[in-house]
VMD Tcl script that builds the backbone (N, CA, C; Angstrom):
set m [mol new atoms 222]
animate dup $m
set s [atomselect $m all]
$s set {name element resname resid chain x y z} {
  {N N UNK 1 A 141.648 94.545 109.068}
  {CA C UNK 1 A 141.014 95.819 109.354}
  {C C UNK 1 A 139.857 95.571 110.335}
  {N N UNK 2 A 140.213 96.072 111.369}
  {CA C UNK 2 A 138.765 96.136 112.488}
  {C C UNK 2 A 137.973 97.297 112.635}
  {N N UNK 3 A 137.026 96.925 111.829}
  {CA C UNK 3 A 136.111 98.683 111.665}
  {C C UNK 3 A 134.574 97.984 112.724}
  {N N UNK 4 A 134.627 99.209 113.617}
  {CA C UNK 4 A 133.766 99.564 114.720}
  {C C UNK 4 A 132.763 99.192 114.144}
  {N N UNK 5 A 131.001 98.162 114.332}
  {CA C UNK 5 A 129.935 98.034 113.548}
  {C C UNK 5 A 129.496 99.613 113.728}
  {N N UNK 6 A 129.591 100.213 114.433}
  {CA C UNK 6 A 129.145 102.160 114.707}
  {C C UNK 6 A 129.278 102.974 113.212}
  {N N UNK 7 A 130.773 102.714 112.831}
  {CA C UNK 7 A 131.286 103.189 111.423}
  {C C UNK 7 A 130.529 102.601 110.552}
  {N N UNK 8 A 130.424 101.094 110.575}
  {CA C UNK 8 A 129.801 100.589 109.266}
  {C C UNK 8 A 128.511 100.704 109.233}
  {N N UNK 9 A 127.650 101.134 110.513}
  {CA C UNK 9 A 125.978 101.293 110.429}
  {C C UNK 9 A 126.177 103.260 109.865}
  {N N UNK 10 A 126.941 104.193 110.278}
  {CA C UNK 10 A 127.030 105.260 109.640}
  {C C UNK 10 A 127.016 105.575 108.242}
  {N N UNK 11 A 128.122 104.450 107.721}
  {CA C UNK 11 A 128.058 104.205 106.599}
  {C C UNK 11 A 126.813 104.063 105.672}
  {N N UNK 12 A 125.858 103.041 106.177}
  {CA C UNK 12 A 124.765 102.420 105.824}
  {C C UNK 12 A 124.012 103.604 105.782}
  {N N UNK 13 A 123.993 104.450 106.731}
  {CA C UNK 13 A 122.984 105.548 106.432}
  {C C UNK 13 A 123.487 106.397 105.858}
  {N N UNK 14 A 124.091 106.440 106.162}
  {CA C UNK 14 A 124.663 107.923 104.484}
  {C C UNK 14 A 124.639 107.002 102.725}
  {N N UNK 15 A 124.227 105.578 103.348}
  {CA C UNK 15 A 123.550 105.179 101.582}
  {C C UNK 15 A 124.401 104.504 101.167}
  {N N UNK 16 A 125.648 103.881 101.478}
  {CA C UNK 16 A 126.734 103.075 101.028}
  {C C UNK 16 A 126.185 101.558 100.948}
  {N N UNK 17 A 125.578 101.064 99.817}
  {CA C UNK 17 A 125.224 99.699 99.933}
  {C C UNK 17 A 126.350 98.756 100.292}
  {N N UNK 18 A 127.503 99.028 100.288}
  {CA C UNK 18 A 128.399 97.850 100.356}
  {C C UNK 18 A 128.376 98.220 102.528}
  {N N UNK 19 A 127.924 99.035 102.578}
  {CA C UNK 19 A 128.257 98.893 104.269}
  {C C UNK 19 A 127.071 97.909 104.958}
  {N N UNK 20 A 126.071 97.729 103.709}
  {CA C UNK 20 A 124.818 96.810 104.298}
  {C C UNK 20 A 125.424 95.298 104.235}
  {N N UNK 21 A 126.371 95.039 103.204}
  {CA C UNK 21 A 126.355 94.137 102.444}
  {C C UNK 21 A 127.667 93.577 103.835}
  {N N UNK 22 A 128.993 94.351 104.305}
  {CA C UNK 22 A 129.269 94.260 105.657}
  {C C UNK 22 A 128.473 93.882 106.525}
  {N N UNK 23 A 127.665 94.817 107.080}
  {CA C UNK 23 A 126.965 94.119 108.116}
  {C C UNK 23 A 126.243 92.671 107.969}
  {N N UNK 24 A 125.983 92.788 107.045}
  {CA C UNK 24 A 125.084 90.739 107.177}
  {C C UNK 24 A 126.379 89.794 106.737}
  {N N UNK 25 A 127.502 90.643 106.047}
  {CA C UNK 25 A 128.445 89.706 106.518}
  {C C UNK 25 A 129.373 89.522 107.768}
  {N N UNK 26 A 129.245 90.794 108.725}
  {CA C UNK 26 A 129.630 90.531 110.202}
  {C C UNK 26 A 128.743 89.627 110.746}
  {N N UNK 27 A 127.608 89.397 110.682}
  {CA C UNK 27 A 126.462 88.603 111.478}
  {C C UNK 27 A 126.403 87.265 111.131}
  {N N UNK 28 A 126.742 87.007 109.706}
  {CA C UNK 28 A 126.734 85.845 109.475}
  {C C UNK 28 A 126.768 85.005 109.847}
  {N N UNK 29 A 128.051 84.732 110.749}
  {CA C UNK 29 A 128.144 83.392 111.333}
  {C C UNK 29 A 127.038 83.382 112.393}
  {N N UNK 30 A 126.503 84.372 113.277}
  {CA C UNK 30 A 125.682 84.401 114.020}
  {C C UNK 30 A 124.026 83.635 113.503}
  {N N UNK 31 A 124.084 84.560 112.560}
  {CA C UNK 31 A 122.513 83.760 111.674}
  {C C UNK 31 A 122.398 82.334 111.418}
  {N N UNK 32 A 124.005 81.924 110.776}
  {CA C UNK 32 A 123.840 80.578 110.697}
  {C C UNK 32 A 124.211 79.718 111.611}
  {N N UNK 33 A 124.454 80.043 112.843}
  {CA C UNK 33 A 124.091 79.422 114.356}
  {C C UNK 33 A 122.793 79.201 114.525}
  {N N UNK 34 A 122.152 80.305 114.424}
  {CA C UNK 34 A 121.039 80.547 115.239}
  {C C UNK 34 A 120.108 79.867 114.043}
  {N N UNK 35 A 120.291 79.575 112.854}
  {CA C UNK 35 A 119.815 78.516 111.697}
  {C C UNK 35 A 119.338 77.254 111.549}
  {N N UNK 36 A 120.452 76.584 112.870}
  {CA C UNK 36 A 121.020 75.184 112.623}
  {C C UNK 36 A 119.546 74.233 112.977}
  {N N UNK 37 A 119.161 73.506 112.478}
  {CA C UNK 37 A 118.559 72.359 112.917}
  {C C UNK 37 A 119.200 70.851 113.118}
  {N N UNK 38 A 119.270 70.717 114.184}
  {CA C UNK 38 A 119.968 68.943 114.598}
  {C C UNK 38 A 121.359 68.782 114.132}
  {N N UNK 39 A 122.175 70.374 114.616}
  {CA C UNK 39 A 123.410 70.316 114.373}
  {C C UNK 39 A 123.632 71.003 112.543}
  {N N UNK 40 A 122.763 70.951 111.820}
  {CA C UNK 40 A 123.194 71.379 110.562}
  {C C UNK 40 A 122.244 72.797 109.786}
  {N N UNK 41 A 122.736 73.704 109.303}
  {CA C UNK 41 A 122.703 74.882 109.016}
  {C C UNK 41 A 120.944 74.282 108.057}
  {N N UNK 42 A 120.079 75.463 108.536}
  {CA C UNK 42 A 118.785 75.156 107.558}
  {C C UNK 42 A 119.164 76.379 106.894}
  {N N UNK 43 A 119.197 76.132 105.078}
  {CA C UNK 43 A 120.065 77.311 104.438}
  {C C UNK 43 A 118.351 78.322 104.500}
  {N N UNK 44 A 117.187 77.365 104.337}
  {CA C UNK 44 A 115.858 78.464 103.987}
  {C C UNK 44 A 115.947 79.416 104.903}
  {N N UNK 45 A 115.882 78.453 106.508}
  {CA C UNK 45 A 116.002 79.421 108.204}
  {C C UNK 45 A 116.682 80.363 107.567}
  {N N UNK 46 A 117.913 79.425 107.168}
  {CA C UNK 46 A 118.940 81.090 107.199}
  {C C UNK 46 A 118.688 82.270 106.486}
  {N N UNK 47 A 118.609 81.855 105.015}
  {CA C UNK 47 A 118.027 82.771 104.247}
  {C C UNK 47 A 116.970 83.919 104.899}
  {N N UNK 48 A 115.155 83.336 105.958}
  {CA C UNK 48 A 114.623 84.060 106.415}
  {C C UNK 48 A 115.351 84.980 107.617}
  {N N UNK 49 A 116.317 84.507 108.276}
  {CA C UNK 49 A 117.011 84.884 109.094}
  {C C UNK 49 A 117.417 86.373 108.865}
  {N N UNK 50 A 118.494 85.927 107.773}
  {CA C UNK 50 A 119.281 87.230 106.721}
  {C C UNK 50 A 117.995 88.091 106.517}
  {N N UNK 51 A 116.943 87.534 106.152}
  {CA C UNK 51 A 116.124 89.153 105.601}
  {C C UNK 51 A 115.323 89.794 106.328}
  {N N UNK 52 A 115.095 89.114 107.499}
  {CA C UNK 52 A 114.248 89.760 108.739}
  {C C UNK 52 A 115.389 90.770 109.615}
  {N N UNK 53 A 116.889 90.310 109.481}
  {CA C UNK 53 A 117.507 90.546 109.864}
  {C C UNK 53 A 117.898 91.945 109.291}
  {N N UNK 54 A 118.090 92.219 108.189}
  {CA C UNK 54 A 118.112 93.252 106.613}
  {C C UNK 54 A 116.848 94.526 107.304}
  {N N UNK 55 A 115.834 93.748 107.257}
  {CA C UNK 55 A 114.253 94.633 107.383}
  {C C UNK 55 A 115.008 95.798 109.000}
  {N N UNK 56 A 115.333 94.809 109.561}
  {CA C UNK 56 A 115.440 95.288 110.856}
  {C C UNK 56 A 116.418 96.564 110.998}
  {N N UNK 57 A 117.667 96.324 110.425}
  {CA C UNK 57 A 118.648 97.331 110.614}
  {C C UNK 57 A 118.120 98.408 109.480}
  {N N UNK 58 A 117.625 98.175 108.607}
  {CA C UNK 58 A 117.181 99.066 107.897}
  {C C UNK 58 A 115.906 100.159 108.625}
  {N N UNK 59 A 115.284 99.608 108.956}
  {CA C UNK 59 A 114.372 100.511 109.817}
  {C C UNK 59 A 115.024 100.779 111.272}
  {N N UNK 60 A 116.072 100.387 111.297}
  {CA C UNK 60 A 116.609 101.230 112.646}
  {C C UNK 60 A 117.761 102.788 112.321}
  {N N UNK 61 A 118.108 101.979 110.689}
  {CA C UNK 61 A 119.013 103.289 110.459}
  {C C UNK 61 A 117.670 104.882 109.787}
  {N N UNK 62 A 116.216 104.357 109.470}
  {CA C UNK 62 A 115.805 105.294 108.873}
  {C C UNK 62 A 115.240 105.490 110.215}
  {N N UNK 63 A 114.860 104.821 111.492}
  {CA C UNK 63 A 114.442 105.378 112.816}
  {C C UNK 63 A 115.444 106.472 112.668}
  {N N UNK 64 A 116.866 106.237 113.253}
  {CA C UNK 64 A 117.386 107.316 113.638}
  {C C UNK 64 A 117.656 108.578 112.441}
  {N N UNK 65 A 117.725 108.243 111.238}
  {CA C UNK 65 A 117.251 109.576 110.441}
  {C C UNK 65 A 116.565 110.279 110.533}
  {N N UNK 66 A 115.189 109.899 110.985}
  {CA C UNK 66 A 113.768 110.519 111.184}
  {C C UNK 66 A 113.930 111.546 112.672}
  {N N UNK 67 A 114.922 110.859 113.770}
  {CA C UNK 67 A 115.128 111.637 114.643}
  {C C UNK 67 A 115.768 112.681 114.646}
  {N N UNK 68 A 117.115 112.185 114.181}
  {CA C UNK 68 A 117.787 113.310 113.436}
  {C C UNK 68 A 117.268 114.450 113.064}
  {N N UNK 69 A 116.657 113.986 112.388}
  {CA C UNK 69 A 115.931 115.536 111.314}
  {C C UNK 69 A 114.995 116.095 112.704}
  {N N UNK 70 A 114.008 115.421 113.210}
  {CA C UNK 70 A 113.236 116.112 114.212}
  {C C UNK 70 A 113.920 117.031 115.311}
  {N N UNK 71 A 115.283 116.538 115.674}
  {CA C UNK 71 A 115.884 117.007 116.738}
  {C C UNK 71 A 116.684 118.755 116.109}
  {N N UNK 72 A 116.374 119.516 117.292}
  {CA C UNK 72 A 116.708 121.195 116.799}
  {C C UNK 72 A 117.895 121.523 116.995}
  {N N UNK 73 A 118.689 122.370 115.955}
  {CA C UNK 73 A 119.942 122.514 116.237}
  {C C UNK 73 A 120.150 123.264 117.379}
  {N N UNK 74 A 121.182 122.954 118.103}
  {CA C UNK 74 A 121.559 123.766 119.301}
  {C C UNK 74 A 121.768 125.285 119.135}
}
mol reanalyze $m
mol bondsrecalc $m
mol representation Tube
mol addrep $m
């Protein structure tokens, strides 16, 4: 199943915890790249990685809620 990250961040904001729980598992392998020290995964890095990472999309899905609501219906 190839679901668009668009669908699964929609998801996330209409409150579906398992669509959060998707996204840091789409990224994953990315985090634990971007983790590695001297070739091998630092699990703490990673760990801080994952939750700065968490903080982030989370305040981008309640950014665009907040707009949402501000913006006037046509």
């Amino acid at each position: 199943m190839n679901v668009r990250i668009k669908d699964v961040l929609a998801r996330a904001k209409a409150g579906d915890a398992k669509a959060m729980e998707d996204i840091l598992l789409r990224f994953d392998r990315l985090i634990r790249k971007v983790s590695m020290d001297h070739g091998v995964v630092d699990e703490e890095i990673a760990q801080e990685v994952r939750e700065e990472f968490m903080r982030k999309v989370r305040r981008r899905i309640e950014k665009t809620e907040s707009h949402a609501k501000e913006k006037p219906a046509p």
